[in-house]
LUMTIVEX-372945 format. One record per residue: residue number from 1; residue in three letters; chain; x, y, z of N, C-alpha, C in turn. Coordinates in steps of 0.1 Angstrom, whole numbers. Each point is the difference from the previous one (the first is absolute). Last residue first. Example, Ala and Ser with C-alpha at 12.3 -4.5 7.8 and 13.67 -1.06 7.14 Angstrom:
resi;resn;chain;n.px;n.py;n.pz;ca.px;ca.py;ca.pz;c.px;c.py;c.pz
2;SER;A;128;-22;71;9;11;0;-8;11;8 .
1;ALA;A;3;-57;-1;-9;12;0;9;12;0 .
***
This chain:
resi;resn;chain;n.px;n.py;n.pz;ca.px;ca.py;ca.pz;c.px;c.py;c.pz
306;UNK;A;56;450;213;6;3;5;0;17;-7 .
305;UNK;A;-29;-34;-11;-4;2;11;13;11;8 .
304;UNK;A;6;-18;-43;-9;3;-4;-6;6;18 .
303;UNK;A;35;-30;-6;4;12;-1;-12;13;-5 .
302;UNK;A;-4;-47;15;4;9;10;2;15;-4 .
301;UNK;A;-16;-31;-31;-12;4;8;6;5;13 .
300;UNK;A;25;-16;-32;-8;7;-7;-7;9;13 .
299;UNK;A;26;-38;7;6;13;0;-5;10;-6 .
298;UNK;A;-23;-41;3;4;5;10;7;11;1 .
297;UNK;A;-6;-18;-39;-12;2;3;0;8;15 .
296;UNK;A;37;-27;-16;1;14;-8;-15;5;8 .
295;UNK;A;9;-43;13;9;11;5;0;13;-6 .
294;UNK;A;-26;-35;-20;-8;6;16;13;9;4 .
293;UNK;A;14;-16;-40;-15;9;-3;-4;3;16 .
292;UNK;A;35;-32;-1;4;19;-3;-12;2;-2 .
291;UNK;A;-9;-39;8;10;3;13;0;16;-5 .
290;UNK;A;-15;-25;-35;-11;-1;12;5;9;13 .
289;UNK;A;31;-17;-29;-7;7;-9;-12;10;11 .
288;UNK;A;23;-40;15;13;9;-4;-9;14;-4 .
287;UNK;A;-26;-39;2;5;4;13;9;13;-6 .
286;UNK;A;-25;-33;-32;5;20;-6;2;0;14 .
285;UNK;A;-14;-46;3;10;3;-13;6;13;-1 .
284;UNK;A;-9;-19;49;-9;3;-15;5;6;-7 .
283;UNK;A;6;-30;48;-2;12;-8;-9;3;-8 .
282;UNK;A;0;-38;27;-6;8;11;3;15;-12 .
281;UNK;A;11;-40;-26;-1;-8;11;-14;14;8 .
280;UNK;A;22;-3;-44;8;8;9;-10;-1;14 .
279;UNK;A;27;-33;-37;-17;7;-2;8;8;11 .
278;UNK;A;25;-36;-17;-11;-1;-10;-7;11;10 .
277;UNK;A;55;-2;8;-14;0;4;-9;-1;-11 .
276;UNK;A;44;3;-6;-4;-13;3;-11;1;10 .
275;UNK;A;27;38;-19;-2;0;16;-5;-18;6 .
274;UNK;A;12;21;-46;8;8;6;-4;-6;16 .
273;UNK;A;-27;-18;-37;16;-2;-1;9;8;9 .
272;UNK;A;-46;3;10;4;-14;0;13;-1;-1 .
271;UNK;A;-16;46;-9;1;-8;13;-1;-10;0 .
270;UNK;A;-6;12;-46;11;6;6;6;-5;15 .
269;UNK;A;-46;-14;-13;17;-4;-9;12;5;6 .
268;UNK;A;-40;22;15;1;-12;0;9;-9;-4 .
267;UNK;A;-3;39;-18;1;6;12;-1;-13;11 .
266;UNK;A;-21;1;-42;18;-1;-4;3;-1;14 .
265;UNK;A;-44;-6;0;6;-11;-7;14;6;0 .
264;UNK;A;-28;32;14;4;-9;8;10;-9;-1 .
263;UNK;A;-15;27;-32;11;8;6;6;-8;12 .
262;UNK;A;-37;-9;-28;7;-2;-10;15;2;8 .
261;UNK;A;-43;14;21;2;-16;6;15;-5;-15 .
260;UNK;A;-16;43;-2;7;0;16;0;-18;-1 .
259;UNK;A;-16;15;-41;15;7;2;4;1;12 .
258;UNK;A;-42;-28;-20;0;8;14;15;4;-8 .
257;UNK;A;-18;-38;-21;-5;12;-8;3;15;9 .
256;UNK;A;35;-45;-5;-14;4;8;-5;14;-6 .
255;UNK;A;34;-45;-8;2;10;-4;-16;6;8 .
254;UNK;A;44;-42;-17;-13;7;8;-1;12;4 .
253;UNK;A;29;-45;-15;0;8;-10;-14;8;8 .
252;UNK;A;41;-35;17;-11;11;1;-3;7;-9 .
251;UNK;A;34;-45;6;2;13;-4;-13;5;-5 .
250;UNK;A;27;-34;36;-10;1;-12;1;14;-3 .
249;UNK;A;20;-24;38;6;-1;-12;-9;0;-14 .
248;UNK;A;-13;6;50;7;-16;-4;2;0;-16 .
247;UNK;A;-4;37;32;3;-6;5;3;-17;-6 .
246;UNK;A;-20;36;-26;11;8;8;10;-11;11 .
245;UNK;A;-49;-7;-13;11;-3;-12;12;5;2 .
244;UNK;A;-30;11;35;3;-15;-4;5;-2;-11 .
243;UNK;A;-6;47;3;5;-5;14;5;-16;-4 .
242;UNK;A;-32;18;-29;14;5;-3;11;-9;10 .
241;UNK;A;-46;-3;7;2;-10;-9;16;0;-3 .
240;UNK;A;-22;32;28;2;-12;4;6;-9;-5 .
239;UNK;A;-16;49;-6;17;-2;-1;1;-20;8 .
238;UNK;A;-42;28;6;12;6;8;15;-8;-6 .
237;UNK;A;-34;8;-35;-2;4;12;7;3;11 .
236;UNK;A;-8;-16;-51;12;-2;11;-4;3;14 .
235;UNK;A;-25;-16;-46;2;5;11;8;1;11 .
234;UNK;A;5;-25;-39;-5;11;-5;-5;12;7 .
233;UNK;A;38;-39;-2;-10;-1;9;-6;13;1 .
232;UNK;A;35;-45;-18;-7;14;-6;-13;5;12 .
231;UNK;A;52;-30;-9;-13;-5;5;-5;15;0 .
230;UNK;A;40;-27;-29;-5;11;7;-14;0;5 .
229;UNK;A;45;-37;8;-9;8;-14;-6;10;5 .
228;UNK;A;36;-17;23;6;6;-9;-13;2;-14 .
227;UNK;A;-1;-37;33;9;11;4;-1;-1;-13 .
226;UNK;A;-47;-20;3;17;-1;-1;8;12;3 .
225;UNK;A;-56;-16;5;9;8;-5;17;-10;5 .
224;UNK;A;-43;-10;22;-9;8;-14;10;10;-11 .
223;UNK;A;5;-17;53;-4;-14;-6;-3;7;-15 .
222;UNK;A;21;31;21;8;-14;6;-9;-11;-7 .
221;UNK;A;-23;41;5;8;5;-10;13;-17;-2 .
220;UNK;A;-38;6;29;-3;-4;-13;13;1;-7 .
219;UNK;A;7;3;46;-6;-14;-1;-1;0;-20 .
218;UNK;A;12;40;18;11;-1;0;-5;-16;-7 .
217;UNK;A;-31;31;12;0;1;-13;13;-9;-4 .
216;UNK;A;-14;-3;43;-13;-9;-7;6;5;-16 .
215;UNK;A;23;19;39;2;-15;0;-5;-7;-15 .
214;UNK;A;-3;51;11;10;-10;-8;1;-11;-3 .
213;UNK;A;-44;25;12;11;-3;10;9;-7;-18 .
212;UNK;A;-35;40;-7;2;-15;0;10;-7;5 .
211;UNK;A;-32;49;1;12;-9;2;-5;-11;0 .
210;UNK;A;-24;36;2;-5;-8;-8;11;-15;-4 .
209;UNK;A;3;49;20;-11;-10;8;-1;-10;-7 .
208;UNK;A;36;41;4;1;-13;-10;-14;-11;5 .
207;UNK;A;16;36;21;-4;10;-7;-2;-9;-11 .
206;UNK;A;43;-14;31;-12;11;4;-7;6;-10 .
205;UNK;A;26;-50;-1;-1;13;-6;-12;8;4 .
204;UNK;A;28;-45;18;-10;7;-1;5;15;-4 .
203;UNK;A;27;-42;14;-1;7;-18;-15;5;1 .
202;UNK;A;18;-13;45;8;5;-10;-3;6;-14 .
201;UNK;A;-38;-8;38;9;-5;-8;9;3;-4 .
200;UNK;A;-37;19;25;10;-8;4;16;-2;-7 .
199;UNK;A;-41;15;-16;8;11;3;11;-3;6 .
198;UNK;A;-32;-39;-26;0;13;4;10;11;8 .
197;UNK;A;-12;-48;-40;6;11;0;-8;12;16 .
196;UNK;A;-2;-55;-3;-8;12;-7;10;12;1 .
195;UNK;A;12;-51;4;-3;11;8;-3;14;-10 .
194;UNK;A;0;-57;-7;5;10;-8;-8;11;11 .
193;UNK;A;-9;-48;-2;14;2;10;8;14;-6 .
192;UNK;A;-44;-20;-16;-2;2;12;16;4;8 .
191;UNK;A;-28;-10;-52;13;2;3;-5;8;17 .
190;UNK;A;-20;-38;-41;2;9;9;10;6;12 .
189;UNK;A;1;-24;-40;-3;8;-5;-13;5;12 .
188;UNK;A;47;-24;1;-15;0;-2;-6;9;-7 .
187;UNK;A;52;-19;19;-9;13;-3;-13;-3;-6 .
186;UNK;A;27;-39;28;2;5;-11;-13;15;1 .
185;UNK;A;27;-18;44;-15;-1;-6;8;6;-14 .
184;UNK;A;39;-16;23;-8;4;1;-12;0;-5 .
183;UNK;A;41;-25;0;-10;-5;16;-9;12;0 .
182;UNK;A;14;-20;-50;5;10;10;-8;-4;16 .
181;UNK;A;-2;-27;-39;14;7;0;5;12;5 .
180;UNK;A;-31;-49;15;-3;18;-8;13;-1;-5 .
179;UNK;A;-15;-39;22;3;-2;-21;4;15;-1 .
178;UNK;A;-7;-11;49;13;-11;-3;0;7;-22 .
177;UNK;A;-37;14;25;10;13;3;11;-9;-8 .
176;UNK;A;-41;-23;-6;0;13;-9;18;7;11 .
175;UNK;A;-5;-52;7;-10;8;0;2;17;-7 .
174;UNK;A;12;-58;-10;7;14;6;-9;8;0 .
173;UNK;A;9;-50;-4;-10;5;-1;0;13;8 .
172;UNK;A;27;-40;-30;1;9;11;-13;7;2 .
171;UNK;A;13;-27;-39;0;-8;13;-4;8;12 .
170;UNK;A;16;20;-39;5;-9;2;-1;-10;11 .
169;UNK;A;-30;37;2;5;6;-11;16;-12;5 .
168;UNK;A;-57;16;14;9;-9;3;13;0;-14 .
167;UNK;A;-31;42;33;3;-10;-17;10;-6;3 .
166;UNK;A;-36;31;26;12;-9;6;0;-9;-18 .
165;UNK;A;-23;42;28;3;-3;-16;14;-8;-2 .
164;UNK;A;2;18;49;-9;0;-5;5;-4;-18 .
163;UNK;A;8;36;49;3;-13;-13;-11;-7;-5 .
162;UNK;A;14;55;18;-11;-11;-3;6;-13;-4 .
161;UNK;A;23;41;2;4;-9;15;-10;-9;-4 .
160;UNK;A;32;36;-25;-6;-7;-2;-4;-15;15 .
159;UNK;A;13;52;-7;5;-9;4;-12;-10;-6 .
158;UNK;A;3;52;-21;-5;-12;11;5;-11;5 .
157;UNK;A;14;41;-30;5;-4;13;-8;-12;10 .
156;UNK;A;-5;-3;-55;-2;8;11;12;-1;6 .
155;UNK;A;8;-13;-49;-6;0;13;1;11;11 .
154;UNK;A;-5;-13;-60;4;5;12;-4;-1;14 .
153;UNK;A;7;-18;-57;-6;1;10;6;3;12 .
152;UNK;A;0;16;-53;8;-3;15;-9;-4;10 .
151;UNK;A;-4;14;-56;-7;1;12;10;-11;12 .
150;UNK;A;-5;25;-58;11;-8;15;-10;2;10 .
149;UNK;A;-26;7;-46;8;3;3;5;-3;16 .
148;UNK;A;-33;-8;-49;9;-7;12;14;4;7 .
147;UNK;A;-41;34;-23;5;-14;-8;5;-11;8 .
146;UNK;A;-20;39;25;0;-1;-14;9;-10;-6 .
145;UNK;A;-32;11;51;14;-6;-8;-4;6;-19 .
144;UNK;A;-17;9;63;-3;-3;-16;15;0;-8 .
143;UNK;A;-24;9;50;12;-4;-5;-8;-9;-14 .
142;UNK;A;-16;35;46;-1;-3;-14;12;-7;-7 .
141;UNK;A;-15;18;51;12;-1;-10;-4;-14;-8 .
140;UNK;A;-18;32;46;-6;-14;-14;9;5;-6 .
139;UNK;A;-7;5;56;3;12;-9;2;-13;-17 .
138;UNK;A;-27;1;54;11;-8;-12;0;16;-7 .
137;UNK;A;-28;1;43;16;-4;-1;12;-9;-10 .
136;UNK;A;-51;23;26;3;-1;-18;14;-2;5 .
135;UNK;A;-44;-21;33;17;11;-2;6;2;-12 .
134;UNK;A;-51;-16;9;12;-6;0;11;11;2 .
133;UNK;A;-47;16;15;6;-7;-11;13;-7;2 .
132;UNK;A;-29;27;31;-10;-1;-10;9;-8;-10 .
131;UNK;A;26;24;38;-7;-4;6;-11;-9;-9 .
130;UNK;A;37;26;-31;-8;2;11;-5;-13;5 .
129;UNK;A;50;12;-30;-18;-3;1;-7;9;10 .
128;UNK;A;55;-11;-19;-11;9;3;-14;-5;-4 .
127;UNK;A;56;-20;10;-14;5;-7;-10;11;0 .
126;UNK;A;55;-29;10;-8;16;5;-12;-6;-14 .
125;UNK;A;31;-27;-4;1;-2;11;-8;13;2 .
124;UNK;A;-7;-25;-47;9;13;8;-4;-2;13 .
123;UNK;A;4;-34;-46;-8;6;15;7;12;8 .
122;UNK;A;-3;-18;-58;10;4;12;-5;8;11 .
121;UNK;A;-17;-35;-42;-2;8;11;14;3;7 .
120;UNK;A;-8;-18;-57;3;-2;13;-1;13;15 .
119;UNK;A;-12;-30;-48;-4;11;7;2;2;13 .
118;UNK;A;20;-21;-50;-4;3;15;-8;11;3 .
117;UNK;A;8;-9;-46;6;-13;1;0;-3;17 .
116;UNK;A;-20;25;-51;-3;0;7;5;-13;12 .
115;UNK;A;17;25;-45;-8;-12;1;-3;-1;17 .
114;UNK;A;2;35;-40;6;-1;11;-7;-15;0 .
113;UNK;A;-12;30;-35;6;-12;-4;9;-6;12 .
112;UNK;A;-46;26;11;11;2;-9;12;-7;-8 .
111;UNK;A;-51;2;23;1;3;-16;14;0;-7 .
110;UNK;A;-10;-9;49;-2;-13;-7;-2;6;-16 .
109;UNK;A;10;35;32;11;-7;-4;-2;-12;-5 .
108;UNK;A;-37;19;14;6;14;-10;14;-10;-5 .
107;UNK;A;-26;-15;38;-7;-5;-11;11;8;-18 .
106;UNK;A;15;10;49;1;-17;-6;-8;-6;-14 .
105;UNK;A;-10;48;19;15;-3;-6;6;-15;-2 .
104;UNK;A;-42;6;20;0;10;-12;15;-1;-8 .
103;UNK;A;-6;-17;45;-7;-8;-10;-2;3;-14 .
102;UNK;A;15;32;36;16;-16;-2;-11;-8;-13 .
101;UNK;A;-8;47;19;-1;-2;-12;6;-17;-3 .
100;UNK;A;-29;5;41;4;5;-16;9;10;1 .
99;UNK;A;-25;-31;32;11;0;-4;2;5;-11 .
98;UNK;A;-44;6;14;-2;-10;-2;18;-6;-7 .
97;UNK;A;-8;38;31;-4;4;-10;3;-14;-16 .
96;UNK;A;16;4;47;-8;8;4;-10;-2;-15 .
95;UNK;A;42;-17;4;-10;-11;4;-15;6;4 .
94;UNK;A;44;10;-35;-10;10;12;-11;-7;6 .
93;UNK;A;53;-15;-21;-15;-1;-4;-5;4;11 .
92;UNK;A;48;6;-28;-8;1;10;-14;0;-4 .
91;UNK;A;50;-15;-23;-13;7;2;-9;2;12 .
90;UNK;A;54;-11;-25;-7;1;14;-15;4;-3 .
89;UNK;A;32;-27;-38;-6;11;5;-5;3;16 .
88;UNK;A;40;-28;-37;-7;2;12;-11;7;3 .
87;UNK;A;23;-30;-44;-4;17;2;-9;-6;17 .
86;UNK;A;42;-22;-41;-7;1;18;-4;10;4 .
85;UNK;A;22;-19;-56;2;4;18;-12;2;9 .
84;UNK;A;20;-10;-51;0;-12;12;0;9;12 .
83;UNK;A;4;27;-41;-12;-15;1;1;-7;6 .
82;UNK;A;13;48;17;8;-13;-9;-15;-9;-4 .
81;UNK;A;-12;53;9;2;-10;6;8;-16;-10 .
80;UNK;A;-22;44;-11;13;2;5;9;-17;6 .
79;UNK;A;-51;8;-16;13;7;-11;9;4;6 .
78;UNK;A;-30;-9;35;0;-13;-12;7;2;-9 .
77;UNK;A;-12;38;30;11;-8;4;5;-14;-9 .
76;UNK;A;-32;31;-14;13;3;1;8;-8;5 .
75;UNK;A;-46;-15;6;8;4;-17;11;5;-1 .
74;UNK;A;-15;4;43;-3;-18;-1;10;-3;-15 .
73;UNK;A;-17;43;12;14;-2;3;1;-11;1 .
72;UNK;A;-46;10;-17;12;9;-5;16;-5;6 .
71;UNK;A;-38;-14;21;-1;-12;-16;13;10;-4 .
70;UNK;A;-15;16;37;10;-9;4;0;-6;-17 .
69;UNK;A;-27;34;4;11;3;2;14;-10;2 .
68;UNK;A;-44;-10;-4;1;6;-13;16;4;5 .
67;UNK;A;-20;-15;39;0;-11;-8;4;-1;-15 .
66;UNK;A;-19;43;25;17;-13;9;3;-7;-8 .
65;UNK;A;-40;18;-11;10;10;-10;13;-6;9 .
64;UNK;A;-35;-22;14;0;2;-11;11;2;-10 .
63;UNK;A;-11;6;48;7;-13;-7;-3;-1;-15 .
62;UNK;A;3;50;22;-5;-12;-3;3;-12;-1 .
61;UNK;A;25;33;27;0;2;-15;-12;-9;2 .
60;UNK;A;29;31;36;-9;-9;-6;-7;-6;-11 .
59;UNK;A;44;32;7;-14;4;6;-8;-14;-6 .
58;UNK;A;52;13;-2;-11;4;13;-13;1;6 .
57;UNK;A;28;-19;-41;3;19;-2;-7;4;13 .
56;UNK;A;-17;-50;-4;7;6;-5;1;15;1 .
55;UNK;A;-17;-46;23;-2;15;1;13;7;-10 .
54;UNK;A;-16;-47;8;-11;10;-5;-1;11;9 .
53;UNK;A;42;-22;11;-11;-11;-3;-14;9;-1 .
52;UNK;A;53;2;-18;-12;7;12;-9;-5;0 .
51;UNK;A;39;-31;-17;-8;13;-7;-7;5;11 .
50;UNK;A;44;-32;-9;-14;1;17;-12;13;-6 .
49;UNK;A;36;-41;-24;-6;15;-4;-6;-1;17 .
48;UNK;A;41;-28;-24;-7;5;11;-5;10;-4 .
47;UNK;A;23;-35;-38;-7;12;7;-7;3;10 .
46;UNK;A;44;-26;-29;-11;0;14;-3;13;-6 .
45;UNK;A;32;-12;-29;-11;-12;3;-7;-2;11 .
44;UNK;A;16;42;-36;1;-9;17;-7;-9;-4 .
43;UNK;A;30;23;-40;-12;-2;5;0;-5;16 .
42;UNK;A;41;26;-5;-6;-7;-8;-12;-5;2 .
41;UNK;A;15;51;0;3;-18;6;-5;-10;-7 .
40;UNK;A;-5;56;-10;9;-4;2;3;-12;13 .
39;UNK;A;-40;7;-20;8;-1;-16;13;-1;6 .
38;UNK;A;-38;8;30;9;-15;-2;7;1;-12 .
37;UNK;A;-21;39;11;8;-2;11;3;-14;-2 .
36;UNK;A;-23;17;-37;10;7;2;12;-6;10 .
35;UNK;A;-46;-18;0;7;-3;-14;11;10;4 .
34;UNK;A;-28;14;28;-1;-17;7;12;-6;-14 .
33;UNK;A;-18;41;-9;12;2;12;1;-13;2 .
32;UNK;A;-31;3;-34;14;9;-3;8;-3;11 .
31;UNK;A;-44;-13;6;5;-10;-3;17;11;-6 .
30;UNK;A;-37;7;43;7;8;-14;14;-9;-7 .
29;UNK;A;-27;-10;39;-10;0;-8;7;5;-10 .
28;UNK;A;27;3;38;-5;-18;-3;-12;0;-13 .
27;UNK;A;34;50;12;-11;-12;4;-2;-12;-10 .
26;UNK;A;43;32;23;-12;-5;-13;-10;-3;7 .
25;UNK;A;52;6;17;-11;10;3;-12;-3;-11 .
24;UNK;A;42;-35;11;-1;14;-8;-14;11;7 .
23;UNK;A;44;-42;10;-6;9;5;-8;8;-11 .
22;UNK;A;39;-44;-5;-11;12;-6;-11;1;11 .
21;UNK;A;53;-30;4;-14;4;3;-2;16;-11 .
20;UNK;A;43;-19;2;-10;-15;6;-13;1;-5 .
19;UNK;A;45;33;-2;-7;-10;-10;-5;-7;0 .
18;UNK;A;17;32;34;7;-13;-2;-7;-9;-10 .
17;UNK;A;-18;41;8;12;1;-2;14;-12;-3 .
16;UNK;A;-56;4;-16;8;-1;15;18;3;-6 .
15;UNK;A;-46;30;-17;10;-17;-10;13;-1;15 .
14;UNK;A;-51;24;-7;14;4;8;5;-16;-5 .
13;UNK;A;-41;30;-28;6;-11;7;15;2;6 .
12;UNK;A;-50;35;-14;14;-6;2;5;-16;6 .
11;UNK;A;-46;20;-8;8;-7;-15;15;-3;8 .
10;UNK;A;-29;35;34;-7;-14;-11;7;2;-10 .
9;UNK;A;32;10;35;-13;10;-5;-2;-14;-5 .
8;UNK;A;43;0;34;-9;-5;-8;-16;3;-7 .
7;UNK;A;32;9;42;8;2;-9;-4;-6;-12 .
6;UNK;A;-17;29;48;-3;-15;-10;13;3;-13 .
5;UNK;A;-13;32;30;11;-8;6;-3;-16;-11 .
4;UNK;A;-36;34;2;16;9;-6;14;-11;2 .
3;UNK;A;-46;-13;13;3;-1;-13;10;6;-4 .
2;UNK;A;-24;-3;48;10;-8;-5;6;-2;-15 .
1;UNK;A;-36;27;15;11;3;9;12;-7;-3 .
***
């Protein structure tokens, strides 16, 4: 329903107007397009990946053939990439089903020339369980390296109030807040002060479940990069990664196998620069679109009665 209005088929790429950013329509397994769409930037020295978590083309896959698939865009993405840069991944683990694929894919990446450097949790304020178990309320991001590349340390909004870890330093005997260099908590590698994406929100995208709040991609992209390099992100989905590089001077190279979620990402863009909104909060992307189809449909069906 939504494909006539898309402005992007599989292979095409949309080259931003303001010369920042690459949008294309491909897939992450097809080394031609993943090569093509960076030929035009320069290598990145980030990569955010959120891959579907064993479900590809929509239908549940083996861990097996998951884990075969991921070896494939793991390889693409590694032939694109600077020798000095920073690969993120989101994975999910099915606690139902002894967490897999996360262990399978950690073992997969100890074959590659990645070097293996956090594991960091990001808690979500909403969970899901039952009455019989803990509450599932993390979401896992993967942080791996190639050669020696920039790293920032960054802080929370937490206030720093524990004292304590008292060092004596000319005589003096000063405790952890008096030496910090910020009054806030340093970032960890668990992350608790990051709000989950839902409908609420300003930069919520309707039709986007898999969302990743800005905050958290804004955290990597600030400690794991420089204004003005390019950060890559083979799954675009709702246009996240785009959004934050968009805001702090980086330049997006990304692209989704969907022609509606390829349509987001622009359609996204676009409303930031024109409205300085990140999302459509209570709308949705095709409203305008959505609006005539039900108003046409309606007049259909009066004049058909009349």
């Amino acid at each position: 329903m939504l494909l006539p209005y898309c402005r992007l088929k599989p292979g095409d790429i949309w080259v931003d107007p303001a010369g920042k950013h690459l949008i294309g329509c491909g897939d992450a397994a097809d080394s031609g397009f993943v090569k093509q769409i960076h030929s035009k930037a320069s290598p990145p020295t980030l990569a955010i990946q959120d891959p579907p978590y064993n479900l590809v083309f929509g239908k549940k896959m083996p861990v097996a053939e998951f884990i075969e698939w991921c070896q494939n865009w793991i390889s693409h993405c590694r032939s694109v990439l600077n020798k000095n840069s920073a690969l993120y991944i989101w994975l999910g683990a099915d606690q139902k089903n002894h967490f897999r694929p996360l262990p399978e894919f950690m073992s997969m990446m100890s074959t590659t020339d990645f070097k293996s450097r956090s594991f960091i949790t990001m808690r979500n304020q909403r969970g899901y369980g039952t009455q019989q178990n803990w509450m599932a309320a993390r979401q896992e991001l993967l942080y791996y390296t190639l050669g020696i590349p920039k790293f920032k340390v960054s802080y929370t909004d937490i206030p720093k109030v524990l004292k304590g870890y008292y060092k004596e330093i000319d005589g003096r005997k000063l405790e952890n807040i008096e030496r910090s260099k910020s009054p806030n908590i340093r970032a960890g590698n668990v992350w608790i002060d990051i709000q989950q994406v839902f409908y609420r929100m300003e930069e919520n995208v309707n039709g986007c479940f898999a969302q990743k709040p800005l905050k958290a991609i804004e955290r990597i992209i600030e400690s794991s990069s420089s204004v003005g390099e390019t950060v890559t992100d083979l799954f675009a989905h709702s246009g996240t990664t785009l959004i934050a590089c968009e805001k702090l001077g980086r330049r997006c190279v990304t692209f989704d196998l969907d022609p509606i979620f390829a349509e987001i990402c622009i359609r996204r863009l676009e409303r930031f620069r024109g409205t300085g909104k990140t999302g459509w909060q209570l709308g949705h992307p095709f409203e305008r679109e959505l609006k005539r189809k039900l108003s046409d449909s309606l007049s259909n069906q009066i004049a058909a009665v009349k």
